[in-house]
Backbone as a chain_set.jsonl record, in Angstrom:
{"seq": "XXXXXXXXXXXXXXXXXXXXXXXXXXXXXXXXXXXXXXXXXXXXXXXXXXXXXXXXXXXXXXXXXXXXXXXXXXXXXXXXXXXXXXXXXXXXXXXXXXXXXXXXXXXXXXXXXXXXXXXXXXXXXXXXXXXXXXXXXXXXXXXXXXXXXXXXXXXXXXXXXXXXXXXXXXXXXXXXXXXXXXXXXXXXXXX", "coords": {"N": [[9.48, -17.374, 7.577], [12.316, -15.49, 6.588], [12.875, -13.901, 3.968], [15.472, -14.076, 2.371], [18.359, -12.763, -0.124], [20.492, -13.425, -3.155], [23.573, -11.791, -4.05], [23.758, -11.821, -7.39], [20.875, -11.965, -7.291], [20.04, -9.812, -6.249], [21.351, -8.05, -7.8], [20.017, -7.866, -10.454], [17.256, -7.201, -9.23], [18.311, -4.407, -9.495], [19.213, -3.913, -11.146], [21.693, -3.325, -12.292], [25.179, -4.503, -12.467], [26.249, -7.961, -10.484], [28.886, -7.081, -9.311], [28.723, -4.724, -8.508], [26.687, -4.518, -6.814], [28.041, -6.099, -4.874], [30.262, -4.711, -4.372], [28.913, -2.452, -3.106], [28.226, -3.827, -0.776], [30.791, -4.359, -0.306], [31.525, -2.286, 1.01], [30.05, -2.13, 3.107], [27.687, -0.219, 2.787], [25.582, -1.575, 1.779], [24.005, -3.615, 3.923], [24.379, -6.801, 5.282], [25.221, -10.563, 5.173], [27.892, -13.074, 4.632], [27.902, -15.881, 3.764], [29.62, -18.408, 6.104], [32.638, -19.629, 5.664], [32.86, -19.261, 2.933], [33.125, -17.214, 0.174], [30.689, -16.392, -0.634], [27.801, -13.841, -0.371], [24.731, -12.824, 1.421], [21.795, -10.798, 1.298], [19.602, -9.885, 3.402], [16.169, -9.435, 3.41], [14.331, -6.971, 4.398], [16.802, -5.591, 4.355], [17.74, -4.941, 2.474], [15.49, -3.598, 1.155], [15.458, -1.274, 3.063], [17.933, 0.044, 1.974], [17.2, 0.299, -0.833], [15.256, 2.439, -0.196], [16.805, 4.536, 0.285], [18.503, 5.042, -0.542], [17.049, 6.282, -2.684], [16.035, 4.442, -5.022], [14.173, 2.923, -7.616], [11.744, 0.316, -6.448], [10.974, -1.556, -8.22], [9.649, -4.433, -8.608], [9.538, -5.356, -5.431], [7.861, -3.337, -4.553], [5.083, -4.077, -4.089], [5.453, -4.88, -1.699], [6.218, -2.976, 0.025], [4.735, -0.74, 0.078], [1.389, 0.462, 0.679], [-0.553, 0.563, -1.138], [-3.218, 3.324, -1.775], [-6.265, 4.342, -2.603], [-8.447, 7.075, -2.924], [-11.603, 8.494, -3.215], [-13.513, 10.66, -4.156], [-12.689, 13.204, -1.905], [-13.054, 16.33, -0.894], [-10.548, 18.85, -1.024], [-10.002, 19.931, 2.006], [-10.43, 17.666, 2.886], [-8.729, 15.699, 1.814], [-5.709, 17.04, 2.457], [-5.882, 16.361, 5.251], [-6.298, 13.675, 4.785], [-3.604, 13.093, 3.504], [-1.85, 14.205, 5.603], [-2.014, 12.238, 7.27], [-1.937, 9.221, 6.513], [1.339, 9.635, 5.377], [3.748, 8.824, 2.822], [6.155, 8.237, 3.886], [5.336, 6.668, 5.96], [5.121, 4.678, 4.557], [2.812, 4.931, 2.724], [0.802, 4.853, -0.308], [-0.559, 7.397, -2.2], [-3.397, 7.833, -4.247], [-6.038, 9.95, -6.128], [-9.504, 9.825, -7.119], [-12.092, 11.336, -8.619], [-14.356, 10.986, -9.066], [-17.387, 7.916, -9.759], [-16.516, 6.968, -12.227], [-13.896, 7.962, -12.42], [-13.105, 6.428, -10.548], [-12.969, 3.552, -10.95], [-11.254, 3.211, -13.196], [-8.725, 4.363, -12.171], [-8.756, 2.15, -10.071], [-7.777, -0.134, -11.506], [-5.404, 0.795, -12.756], [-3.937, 1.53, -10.839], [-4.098, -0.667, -8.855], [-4.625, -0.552, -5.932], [-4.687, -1.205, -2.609], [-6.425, -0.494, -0.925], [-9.552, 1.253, -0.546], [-10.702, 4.293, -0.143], [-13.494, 5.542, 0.41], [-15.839, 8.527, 0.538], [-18.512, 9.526, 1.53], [-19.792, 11.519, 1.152], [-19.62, 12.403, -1.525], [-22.215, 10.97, -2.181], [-24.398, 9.147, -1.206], [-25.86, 7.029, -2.974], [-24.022, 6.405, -4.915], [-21.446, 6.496, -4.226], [-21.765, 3.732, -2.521], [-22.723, 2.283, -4.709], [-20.441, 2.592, -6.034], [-18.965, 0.699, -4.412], [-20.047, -1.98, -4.435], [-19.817, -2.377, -6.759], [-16.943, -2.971, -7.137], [-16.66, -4.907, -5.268], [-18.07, -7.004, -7.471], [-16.167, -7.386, -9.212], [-13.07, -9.494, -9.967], [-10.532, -8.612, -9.198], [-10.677, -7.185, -7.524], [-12.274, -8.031, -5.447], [-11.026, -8.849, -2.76], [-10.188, -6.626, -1.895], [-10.044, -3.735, 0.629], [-12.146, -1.817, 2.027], [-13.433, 1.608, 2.559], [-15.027, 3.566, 4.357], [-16.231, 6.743, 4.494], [-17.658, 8.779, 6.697], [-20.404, 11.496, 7.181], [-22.414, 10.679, 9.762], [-23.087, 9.308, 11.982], [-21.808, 5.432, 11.339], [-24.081, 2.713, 10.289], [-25.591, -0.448, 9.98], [-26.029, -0.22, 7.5], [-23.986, 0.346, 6.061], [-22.078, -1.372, 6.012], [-23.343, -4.021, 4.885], [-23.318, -2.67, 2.145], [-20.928, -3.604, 1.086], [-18.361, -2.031, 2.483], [-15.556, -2.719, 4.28], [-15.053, -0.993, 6.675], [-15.936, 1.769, 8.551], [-15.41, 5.313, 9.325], [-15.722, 8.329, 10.987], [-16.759, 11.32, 9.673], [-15.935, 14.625, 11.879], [-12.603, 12.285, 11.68], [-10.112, 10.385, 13.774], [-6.947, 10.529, 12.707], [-4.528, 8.924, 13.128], [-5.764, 6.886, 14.201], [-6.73, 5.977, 11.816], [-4.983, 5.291, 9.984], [-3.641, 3.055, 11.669], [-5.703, 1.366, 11.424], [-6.192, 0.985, 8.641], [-3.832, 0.253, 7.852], [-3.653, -2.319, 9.293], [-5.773, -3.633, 8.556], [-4.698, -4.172, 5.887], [-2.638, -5.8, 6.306], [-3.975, -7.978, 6.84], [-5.367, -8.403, 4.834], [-2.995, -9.232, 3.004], [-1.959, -11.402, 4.569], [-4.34, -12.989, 4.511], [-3.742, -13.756, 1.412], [-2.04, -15.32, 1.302]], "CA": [[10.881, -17.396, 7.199], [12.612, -14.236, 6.229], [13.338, -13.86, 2.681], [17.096, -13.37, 2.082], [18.615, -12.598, -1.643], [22.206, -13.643, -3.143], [24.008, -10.554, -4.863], [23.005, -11.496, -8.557], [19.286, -11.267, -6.982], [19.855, -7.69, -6.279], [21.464, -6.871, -8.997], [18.857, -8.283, -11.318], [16.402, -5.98, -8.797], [18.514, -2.78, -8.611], [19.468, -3.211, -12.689], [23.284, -3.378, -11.984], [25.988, -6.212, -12.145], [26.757, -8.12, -9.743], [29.873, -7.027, -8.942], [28.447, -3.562, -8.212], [26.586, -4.896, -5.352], [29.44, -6.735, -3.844], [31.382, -3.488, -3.718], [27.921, -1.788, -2.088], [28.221, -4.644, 0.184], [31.879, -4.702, 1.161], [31.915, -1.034, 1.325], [29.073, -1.376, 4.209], [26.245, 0.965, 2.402], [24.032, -2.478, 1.669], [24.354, -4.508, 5.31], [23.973, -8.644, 5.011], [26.258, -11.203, 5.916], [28.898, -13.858, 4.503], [28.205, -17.887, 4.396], [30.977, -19.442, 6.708], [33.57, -20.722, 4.898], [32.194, -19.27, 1.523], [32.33, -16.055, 0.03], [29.157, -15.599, -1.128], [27.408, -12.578, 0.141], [23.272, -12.539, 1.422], [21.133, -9.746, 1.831], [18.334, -9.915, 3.951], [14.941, -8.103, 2.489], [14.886, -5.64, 5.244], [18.117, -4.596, 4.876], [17.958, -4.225, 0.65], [14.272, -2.698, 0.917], [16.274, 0.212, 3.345], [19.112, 0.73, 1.044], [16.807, 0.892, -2.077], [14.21, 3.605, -0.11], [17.339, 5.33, 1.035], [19.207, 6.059, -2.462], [16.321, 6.585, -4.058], [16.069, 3.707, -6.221], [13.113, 2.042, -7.631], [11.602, -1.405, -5.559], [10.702, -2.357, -8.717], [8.416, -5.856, -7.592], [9.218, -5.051, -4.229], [7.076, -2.103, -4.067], [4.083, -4.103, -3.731], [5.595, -5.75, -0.058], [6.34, -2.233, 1.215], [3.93, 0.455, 0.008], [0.451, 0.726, 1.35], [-1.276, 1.9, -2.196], [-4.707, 3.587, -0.937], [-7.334, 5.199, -3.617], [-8.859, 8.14, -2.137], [-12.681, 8.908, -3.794], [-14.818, 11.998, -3.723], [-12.44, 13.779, -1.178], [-12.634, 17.389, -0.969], [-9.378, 19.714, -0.804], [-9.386, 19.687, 2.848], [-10.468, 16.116, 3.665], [-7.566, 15.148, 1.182], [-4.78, 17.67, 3.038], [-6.221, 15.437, 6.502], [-4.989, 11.956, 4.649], [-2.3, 12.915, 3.114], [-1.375, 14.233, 6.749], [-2.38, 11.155, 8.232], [-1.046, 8.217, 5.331], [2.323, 9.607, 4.65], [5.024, 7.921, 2.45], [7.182, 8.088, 4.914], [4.832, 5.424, 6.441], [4.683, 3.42, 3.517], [1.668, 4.764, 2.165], [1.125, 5.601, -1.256], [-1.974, 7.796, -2.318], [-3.742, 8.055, -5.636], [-7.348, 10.226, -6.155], [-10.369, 10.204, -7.868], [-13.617, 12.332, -8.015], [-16.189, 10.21, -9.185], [-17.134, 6.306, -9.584], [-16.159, 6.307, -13.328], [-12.568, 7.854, -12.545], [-12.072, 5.621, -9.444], [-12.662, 2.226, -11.777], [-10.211, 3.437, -14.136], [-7.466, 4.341, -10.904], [-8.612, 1.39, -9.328], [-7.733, -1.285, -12.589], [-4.289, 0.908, -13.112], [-3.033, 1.333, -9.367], [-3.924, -1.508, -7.64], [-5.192, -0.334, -4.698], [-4.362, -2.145, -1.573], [-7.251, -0.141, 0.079], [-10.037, 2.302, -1.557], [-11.315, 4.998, 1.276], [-14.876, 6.42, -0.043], [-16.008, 9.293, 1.067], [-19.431, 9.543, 0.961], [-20.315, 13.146, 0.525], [-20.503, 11.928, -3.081], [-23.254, 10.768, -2.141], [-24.395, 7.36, -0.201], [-26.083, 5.854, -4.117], [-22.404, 6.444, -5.986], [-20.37, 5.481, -3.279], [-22.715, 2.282, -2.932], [-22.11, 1.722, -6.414], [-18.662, 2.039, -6.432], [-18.28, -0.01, -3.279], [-20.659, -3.102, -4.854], [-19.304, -2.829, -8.315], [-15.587, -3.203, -6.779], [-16.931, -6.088, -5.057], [-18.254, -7.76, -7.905], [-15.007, -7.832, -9.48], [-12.638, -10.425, -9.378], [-9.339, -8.251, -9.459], [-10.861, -6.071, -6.286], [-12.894, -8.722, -4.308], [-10.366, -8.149, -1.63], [-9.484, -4.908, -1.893], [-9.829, -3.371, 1.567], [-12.727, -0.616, 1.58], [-13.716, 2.068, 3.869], [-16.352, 4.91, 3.919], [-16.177, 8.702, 5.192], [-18.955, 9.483, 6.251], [-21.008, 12.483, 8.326], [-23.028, 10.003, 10.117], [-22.679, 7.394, 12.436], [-21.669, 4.352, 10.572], [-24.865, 1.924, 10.789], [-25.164, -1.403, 9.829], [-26.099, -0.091, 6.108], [-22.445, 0.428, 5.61], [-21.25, -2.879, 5.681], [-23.85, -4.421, 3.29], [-22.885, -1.996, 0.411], [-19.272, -4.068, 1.072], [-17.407, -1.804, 3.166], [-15.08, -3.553, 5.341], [-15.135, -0.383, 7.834], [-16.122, 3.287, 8.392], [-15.199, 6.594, 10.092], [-17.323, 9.31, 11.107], [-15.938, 12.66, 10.209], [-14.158, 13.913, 11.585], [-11.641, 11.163, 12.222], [-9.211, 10.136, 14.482], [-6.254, 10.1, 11.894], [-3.819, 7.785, 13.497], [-6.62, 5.534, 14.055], [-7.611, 5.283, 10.462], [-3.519, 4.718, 9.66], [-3.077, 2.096, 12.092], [-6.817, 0.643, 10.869], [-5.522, 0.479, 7.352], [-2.616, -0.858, 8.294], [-4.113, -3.901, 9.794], [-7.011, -4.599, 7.281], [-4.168, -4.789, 4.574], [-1.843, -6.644, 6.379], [-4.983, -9.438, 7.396], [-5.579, -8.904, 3.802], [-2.185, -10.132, 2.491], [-1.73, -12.781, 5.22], [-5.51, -14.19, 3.134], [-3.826, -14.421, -0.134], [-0.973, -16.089, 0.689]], "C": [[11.23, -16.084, 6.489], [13.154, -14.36, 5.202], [14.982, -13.223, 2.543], [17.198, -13.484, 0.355], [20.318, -12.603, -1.565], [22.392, -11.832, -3.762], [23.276, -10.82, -6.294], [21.703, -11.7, -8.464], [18.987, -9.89, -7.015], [20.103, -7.253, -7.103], [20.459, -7.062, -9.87], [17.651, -7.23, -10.71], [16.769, -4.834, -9.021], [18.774, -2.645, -10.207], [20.655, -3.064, -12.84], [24.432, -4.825, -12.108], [26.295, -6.459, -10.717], [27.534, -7.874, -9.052], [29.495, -5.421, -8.314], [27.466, -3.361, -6.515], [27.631, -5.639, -4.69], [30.066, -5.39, -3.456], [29.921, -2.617, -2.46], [28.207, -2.598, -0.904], [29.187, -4.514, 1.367], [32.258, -3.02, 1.528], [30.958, -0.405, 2.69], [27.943, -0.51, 4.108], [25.3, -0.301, 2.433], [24.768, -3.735, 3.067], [23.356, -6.143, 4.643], [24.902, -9.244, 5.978], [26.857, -12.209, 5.092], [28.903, -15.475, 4.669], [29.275, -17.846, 5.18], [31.354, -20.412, 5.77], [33.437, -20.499, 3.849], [32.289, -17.772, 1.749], [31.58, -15.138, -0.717], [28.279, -14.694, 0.165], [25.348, -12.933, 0.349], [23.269, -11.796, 2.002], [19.823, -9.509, 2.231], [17.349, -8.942, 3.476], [15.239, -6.844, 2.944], [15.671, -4.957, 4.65], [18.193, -4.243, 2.693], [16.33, -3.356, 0.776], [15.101, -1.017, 1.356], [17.089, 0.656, 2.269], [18.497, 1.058, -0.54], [16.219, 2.31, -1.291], [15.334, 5.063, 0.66], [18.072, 5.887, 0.365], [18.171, 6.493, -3.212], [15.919, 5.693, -5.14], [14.836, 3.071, -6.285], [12.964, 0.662, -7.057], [11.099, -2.218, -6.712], [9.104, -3.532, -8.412], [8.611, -6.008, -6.397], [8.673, -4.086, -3.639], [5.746, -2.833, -3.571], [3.885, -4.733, -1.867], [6.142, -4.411, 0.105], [5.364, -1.258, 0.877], [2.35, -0.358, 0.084], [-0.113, 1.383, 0.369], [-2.926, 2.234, -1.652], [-4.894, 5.192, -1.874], [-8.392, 6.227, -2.815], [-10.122, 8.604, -3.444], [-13.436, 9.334, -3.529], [-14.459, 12.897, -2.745], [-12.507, 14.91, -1.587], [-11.239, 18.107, -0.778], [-9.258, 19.093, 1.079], [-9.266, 18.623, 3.394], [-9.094, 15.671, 3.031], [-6.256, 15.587, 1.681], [-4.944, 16.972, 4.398], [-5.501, 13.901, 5.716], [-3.736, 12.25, 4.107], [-1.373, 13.299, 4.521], [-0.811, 13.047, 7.493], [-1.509, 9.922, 7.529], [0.35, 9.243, 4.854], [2.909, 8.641, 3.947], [6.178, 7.592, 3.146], [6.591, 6.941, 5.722], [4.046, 4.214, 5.675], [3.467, 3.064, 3.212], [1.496, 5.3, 0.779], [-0.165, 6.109, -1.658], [-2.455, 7.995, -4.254], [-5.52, 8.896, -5.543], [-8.068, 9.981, -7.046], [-11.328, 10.723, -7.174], [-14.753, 11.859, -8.362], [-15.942, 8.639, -9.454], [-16.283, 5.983, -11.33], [-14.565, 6.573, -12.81], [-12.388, 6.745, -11.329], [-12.276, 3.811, -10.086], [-11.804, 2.214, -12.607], [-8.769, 3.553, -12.888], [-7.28, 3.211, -10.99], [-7.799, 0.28, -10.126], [-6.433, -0.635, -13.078], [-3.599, 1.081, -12.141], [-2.891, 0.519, -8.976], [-3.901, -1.495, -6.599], [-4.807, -1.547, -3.484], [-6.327, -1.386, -0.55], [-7.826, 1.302, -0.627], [-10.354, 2.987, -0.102], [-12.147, 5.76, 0.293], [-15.495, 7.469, 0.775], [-17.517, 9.514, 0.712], [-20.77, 10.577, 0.756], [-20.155, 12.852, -0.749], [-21.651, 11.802, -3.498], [-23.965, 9.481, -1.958], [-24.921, 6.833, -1.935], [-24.555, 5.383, -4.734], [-21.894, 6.336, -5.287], [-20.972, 4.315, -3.044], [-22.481, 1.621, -4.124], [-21.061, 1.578, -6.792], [-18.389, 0.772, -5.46], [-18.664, -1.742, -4.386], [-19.898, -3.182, -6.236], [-17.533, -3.262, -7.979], [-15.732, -4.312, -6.303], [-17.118, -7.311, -5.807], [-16.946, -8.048, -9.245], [-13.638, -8.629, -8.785], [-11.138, -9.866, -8.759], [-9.345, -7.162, -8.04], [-11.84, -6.934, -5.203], [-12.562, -8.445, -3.01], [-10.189, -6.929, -1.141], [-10.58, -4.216, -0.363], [-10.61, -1.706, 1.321], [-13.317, 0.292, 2.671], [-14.256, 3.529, 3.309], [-15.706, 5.747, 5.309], [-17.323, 8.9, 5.491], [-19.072, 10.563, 7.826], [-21.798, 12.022, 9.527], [-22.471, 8.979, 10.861], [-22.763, 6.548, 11.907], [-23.081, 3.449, 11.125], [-24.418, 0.744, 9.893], [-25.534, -1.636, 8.28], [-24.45, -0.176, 5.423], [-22.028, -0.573, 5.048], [-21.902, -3.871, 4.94], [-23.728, -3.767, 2.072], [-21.622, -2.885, -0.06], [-18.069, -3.26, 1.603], [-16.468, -2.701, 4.306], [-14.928, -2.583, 6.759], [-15.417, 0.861, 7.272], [-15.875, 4.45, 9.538], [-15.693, 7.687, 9.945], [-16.328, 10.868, 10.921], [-16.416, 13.587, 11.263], [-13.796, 12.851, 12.374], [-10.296, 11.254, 12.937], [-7.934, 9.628, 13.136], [-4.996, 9.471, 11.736], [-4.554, 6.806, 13.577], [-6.442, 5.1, 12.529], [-5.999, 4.847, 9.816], [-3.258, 3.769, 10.016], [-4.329, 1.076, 11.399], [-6.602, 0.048, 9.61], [-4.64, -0.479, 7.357], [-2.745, -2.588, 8.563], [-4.915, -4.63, 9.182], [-5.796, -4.884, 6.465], [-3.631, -5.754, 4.859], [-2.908, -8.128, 6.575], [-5.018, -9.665, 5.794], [-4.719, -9.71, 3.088], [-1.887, -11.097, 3.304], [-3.071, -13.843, 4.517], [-5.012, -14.861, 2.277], [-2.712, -15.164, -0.128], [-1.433, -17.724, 1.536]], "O": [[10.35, -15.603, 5.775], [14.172, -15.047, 5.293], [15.383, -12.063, 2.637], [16.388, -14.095, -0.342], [21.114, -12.19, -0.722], [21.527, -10.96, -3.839], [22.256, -10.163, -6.505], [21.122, -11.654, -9.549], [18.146, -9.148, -7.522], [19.549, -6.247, -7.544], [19.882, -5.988, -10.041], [17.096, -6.478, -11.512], [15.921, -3.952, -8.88], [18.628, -1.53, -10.71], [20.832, -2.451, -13.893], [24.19, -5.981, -11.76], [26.541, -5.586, -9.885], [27.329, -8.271, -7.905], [30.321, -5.06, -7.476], [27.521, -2.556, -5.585], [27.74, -5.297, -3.513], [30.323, -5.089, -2.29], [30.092, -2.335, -1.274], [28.462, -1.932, 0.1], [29.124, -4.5, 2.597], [33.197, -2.689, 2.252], [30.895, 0.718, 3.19], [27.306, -0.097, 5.077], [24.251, -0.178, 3.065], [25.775, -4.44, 3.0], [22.343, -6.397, 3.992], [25.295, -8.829, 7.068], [25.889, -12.448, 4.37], [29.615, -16.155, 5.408], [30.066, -16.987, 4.789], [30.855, -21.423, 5.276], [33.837, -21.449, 3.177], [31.909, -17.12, 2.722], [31.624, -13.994, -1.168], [28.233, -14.976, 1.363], [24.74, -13.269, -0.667], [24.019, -11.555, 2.948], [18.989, -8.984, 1.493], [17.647, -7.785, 3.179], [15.927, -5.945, 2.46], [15.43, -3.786, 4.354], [18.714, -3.343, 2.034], [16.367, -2.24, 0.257], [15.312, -0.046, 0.629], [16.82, 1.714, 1.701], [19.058, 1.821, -1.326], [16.697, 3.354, -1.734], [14.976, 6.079, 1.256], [18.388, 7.071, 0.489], [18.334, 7.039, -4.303], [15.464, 6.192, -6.169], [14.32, 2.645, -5.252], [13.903, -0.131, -7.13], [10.781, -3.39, -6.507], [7.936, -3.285, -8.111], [7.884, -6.879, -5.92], [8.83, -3.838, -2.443], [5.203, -2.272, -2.619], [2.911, -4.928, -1.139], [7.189, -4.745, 0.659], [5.088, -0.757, 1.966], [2.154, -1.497, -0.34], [-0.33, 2.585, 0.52], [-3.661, 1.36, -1.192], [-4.332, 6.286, -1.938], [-9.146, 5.69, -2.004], [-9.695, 9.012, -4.524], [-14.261, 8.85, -2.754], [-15.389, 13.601, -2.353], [-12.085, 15.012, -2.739], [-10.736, 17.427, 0.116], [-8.612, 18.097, 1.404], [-8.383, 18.345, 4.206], [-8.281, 15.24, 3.849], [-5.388, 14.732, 1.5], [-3.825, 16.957, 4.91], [-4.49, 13.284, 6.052], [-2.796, 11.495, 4.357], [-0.26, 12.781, 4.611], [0.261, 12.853, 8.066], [-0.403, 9.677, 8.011], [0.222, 9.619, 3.689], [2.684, 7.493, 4.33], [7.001, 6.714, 2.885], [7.431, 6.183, 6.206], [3.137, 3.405, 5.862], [2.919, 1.962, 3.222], [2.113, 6.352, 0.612], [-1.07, 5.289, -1.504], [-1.709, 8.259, -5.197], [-6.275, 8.295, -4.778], [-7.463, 9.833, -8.108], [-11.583, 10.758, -5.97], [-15.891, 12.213, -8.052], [-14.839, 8.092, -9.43], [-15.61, 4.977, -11.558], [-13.869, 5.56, -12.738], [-11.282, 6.206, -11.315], [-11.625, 2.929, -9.526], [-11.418, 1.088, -12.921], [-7.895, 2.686, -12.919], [-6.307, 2.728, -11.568], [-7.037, -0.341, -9.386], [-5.972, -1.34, -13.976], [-2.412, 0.817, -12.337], [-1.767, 0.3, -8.524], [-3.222, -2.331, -6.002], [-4.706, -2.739, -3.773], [-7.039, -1.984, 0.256], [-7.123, 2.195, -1.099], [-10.274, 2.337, 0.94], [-11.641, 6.512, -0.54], [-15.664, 7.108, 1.94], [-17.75, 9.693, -0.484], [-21.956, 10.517, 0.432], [-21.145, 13.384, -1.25], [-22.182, 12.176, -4.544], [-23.969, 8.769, -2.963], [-24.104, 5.976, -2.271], [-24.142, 4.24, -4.929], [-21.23, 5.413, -5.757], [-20.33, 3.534, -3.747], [-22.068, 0.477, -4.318], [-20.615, 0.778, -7.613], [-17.591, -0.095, -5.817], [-17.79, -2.434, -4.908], [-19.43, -4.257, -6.613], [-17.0, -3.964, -8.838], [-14.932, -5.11, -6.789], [-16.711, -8.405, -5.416], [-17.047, -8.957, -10.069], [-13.224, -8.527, -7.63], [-10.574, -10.565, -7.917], [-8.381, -6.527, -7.613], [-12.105, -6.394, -4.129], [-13.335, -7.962, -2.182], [-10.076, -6.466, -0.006], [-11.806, -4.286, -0.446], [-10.098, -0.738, 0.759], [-13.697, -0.262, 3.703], [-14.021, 4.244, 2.335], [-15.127, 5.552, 6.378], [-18.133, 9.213, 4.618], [-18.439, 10.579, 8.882], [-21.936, 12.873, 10.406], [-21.681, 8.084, 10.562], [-23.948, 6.351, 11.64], [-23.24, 3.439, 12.345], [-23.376, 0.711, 9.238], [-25.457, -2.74, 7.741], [-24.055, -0.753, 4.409], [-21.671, -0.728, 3.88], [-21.188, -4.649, 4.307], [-24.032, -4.315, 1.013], [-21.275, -2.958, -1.238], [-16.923, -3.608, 1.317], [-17.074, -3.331, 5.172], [-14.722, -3.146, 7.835], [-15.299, 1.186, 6.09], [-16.283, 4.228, 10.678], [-16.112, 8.089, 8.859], [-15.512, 11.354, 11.704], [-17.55, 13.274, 11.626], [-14.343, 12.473, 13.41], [-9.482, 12.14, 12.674], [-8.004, 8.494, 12.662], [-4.388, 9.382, 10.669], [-4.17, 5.747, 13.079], [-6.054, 3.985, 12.177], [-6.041, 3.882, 9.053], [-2.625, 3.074, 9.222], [-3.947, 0.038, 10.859], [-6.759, -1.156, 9.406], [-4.653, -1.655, 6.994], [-2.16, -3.597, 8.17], [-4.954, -5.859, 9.133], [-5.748, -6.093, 6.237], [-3.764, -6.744, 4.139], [-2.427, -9.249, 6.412], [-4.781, -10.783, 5.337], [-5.147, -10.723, 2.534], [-1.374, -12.0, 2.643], [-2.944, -15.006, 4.135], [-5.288, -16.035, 2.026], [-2.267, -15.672, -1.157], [-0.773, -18.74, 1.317]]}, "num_chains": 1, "name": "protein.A"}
C-alpha cells in the first residue's frame, strides 16, 4: 500500500504550517490530489519525497526510505574516486569513509550504514575483524557487507560475514545495482 500524507503531515515534516503547504499544493509545485466531495488535500510519498529533493529541503525521517547510506573502509584515493563515480547521490546513495577498523566502528554506530563495502587491501585479518565484530553486534547484524578484494572471492569471504565480494577491478554498475538489491532484500527482512 502506498503511503499517502494529509497537509498537516507535511508540514510537521517540512517544519511549516499547514497552510503553507496547501498554497505549495494549489499552486501545483507539491502534486497530490483532493478527496471527492472534501477539501482536504493528500500527498502521495513519491510525490513529497520529489518536491523535498528538489528545493533542497531536509527528508528529515524520510531520509532513511530514500538514501542508500554506504560506509566505505580502507579505500585508497583512487578506489574511492571509482565509488563515488559509481554510488552517486543522484542515485540515492549516500557515502561516508573510514581508514581503519577503529574509525569504521565509530562511522558505523553514528551513520547507520545501510551497507559497509571493505576493501581488503587493509589487509584480509582487519577487514575480518571488522566484518565479524559488525556481525556480532546487534545494531549491525544486518547491515549489508561487501569486500574489495585483489583476488578471486573464495568461499573464505563469506565466513568472515560478508554477504558478497568484487574482484578489483569492478564492474561499477554491477556493484550499484548489487547494493541496491541486498539493501532493498534487507529492508523488505525488517519489516
Amino acid at each position: 500500500m502506498k503511503k499517502v500524507y494529509t497537509t498537516g503531515q507535511v508540514a510537521k515534516i517540512c517544519k511549516v504550517a499547514p497552510r503553507t503547504v496547501s498554497k505549495w499544493f494549489d499552486s501545483g509545485r507539491l502534486r497530490g490530489y483532493r478527496i471527492p466531495g472534501s477539501q482536504d488535500r493528500r500527498i502521495p510519498r513519491e510525490h513529497l519525497l520529489r518536491f523535498l529533493k528538489e528545493h533542497g529541503m531536509p527528508l528529515g525521517d524520510l531520509e532513511a526510505e530514500v538514501y542508500n547510506k554506504v560506509l566505505v573502509v580502507g579505500a585508497d584515493a583512487p578506489l574511492m574516486s571509482q565509488l563515488k563515480d559509481h554510488l552517486r547521490e543522484s542515485d540515492d546513495f549516500r557515502l561516508e569513509t573510514a581508514s581503519s577498523g577503529f574509525e569504521a566502528g565509530i562511522r558505523a554506530e553514528s551513520f547507520h550504514p545501510d551497507c559497509i563495502i571493505i576493501d581488503m587491501a587493509i589487509g584480509r585479518i582487519e577487514a575480518g575483524q571488522i566484518a565479524q565484530n559488525l556481525r556480532r553486534s546487534q545494531d549491525h547484524i544486518n547491515t549489508v557487507l561487501i569486500a574489495l578484494t585483489s583476488e578471486t572471492p573464495g568461499p573464505e569471504i563469506y565466513s568472515l560475514g560478508f554477504n558478497d565480494a568484487f574482484k578489483k577491478p569492478f564492474d561499477g554498475a554491477l556493484l550499484n545495482e548489487r547494493i541496491k538489491r541486498l539493501i532493498s532484500q534487507k529492508k523488505t527482512d525488517e519489516i
